[in-house]
MARGUPA-438146 format. One line per 10 residues: for each residue x, y, z of N, C-alpha, C. Coordinates in pm, whole numbers, m for minus. Layout:
BEGIN
X/Y/Z/X/Y/Z/X/Y/Z; ...
//
This chain:
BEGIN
m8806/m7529/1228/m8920/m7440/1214/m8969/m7392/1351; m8975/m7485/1468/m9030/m7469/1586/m8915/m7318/1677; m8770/m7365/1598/m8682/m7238/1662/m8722/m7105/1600; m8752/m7095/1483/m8753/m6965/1404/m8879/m6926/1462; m9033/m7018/1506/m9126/m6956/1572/m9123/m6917/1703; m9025/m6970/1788/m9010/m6961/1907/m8946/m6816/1933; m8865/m6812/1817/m8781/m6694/1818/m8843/m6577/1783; m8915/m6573/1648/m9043/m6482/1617/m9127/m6461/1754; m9152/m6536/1826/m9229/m6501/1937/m9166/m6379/2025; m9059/m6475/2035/m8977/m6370/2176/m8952/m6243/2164
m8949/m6197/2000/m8847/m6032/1936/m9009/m6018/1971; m9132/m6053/1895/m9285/m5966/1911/m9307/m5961/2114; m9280/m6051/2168/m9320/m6048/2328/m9207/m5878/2342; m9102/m5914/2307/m8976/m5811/2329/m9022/m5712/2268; m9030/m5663/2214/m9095/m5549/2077/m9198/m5446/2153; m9321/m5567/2182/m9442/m5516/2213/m9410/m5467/2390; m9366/m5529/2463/m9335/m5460/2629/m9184/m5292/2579; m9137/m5290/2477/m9065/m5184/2494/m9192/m5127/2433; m9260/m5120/2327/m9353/m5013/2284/m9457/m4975/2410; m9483/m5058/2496/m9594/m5035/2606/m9539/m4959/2680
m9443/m4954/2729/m9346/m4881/2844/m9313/m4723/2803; m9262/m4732/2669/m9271/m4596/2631/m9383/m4524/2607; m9489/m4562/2613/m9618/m4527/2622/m9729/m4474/2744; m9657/m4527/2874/m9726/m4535/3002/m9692/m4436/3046; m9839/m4385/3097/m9794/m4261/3198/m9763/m4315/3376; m9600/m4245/3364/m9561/m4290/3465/m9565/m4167/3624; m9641/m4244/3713/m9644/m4176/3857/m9521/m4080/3885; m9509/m3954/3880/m9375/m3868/3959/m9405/m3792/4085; m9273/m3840/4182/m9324/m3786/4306/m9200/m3769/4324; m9181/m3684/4451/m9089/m3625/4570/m9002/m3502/4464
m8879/m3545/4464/m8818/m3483/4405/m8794/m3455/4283; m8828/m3536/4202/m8806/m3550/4085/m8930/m3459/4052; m9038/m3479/4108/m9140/m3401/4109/m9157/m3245/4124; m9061/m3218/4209/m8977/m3067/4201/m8937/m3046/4107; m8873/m3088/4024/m8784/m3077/3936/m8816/m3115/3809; m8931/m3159/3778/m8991/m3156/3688/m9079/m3057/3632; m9133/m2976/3729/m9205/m2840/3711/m9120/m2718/3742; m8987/m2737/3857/m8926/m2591/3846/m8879/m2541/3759; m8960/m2372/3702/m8913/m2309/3583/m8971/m2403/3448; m9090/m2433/3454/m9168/m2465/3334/m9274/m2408/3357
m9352/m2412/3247/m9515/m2416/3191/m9568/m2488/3132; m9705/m2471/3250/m9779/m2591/3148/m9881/m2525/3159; m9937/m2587/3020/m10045/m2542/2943/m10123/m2600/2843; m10232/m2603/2788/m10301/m2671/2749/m10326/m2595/2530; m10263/m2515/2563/m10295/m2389/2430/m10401/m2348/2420; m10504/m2340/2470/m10616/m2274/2497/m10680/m2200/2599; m10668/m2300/2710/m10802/m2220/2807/m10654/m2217/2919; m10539/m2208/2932/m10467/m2210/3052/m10340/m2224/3002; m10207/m2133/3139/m10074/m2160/3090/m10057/m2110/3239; m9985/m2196/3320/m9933/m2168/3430/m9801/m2171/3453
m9715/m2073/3507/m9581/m2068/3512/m9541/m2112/3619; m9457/m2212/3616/m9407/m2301/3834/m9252/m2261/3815; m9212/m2139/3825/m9104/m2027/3865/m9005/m2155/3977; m8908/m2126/4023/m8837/m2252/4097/m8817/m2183/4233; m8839/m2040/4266/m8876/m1957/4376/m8977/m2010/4470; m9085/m2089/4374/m9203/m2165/4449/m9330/m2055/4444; m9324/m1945/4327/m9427/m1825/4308/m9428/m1904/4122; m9566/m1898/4120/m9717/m1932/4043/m9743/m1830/3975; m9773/m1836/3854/m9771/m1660/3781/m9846/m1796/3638; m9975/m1717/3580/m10025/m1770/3490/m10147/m1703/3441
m10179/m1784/3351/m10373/m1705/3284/m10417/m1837/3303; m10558/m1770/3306/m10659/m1891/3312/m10786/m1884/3272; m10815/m1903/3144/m10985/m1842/3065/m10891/m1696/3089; m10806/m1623/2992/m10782/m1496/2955/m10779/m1386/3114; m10779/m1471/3253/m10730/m1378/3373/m10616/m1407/3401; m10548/m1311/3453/m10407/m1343/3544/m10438/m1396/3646; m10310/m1455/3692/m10340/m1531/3846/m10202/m1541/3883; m10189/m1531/4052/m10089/m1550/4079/m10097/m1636/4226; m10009/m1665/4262/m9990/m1769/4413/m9853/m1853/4425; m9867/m1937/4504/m9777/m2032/4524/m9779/m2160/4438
m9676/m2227/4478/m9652/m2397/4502/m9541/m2421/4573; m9589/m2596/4610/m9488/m2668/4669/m9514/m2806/4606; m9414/m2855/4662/m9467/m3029/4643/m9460/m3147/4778; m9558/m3181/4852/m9561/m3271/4879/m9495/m3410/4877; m9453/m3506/4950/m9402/m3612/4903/m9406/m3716/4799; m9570/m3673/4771/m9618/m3721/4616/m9729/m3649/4543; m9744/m3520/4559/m9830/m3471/4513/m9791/m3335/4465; m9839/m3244/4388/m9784/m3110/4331/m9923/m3043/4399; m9886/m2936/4440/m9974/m2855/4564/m9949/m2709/4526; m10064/m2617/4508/m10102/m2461/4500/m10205/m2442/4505
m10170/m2309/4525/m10239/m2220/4600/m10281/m2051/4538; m10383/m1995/4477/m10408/m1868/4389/m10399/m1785/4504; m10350/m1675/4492/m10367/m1563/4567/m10472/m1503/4614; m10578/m1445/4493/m10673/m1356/4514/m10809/m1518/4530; m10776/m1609/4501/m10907/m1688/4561/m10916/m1726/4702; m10998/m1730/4761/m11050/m1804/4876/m11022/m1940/4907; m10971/m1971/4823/m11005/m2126/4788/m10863/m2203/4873; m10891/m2328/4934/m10737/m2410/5004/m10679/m2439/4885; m10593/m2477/4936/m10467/m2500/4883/m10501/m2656/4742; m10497/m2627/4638/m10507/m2777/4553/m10398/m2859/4549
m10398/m2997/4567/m10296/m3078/4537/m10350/m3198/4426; m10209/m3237/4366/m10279/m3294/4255/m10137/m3427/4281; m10212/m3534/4174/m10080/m3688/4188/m10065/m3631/4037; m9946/m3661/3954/m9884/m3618/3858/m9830/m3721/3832; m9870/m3769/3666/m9841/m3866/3586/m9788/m3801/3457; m9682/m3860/3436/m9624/m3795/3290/m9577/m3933/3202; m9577/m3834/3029/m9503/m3928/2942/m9503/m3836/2847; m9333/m3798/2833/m9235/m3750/2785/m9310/m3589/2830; m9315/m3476/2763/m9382/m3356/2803/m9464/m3352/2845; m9594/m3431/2791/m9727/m3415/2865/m9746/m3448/3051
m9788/m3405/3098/m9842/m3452/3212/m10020/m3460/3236; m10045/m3529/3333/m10202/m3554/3374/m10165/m3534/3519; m10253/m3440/3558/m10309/m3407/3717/m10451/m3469/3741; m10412/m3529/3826/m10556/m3620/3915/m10554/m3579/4060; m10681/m3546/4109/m10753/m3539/4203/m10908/m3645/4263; m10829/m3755/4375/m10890/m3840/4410/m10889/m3954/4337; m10821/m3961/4256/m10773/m4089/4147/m10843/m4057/4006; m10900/m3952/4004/m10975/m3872/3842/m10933/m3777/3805; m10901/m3841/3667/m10788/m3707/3606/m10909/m3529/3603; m10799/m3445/3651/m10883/m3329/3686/m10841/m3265/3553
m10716/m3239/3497/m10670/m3188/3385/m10535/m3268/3352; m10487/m3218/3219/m10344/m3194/3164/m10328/m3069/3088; m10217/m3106/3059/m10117/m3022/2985/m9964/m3077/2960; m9925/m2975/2861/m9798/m2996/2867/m9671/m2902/2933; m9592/m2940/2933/m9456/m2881/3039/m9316/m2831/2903; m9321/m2702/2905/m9233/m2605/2821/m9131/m2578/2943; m9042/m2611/2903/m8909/m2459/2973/m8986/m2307/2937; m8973/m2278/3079/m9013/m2137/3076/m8879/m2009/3005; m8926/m1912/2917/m8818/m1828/2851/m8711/m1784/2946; m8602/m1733/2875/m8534/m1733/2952/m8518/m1526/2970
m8524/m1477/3071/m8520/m1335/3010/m8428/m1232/2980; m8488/m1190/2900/m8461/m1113/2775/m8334/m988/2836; m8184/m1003/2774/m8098/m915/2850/m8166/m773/2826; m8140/m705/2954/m8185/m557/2976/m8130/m470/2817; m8157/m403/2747/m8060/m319/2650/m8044/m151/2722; m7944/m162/2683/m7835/m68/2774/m7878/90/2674; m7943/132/2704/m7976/309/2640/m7825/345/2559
//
């Protein structure tokens, strides 16, 4: 009896650390971090959809305006920049799990969204 509980233990200890893990939003930086946003969008379906083009040009709406600018990435941080604002440059730490991501600024999540492959475009039609 003491094996079959011992054993019941270990599959629930085992069980419960794979369900936690697939669950955690995990820190992405450097490269992978590139490459996790080049040529996606993210967006929230409402108030925002930003396009991170792999050129390193920013093209999006935001509350129903266009906007355009840069990005880069930092060694651990995702970093842009709007064109027509005044404003420096934002950098954010980027936590994901599976599509979604969370952007934090100063260790407080500032926003999320999720991350789409951006379309792919549409062949020219020939007159």
């Amino acid at each position: 009896m003491k094996k079959i509980f011992a054993l019941l233990a270990a599959l629930f200890v085992c069980t419960a650390t794979a369900a936690s893990q697939d669950g955690q939003w995990r820190p992405i930086r450097g490269k992978a971090l590139q490459e996790l946003f080049a040529d996606q969008d993210l967006g929230d379906g409402i108030h925002y959809a930003y396009q991170f083009h792999r050129d390193g040009q920013l093209t999006g709406m935001n509350m129903g305006k266009h906007e355009r600018g840069t990005w880069k990435v930092s060694p651990s941080e995702l970093c842009y920049a709007w064109s027509r604002r005044k404003r420096e440059e934002e950098c954010y730490e980027v936590r994901r799990r599976g599509n979604a991501v969370r952007l934090y600024r100063d260790g407080y999540e500032a926003f999320s969204g999720v991350l789409t492959p951006l379309n792919s475009p549409l062949p020219q039609e020939k007159p």
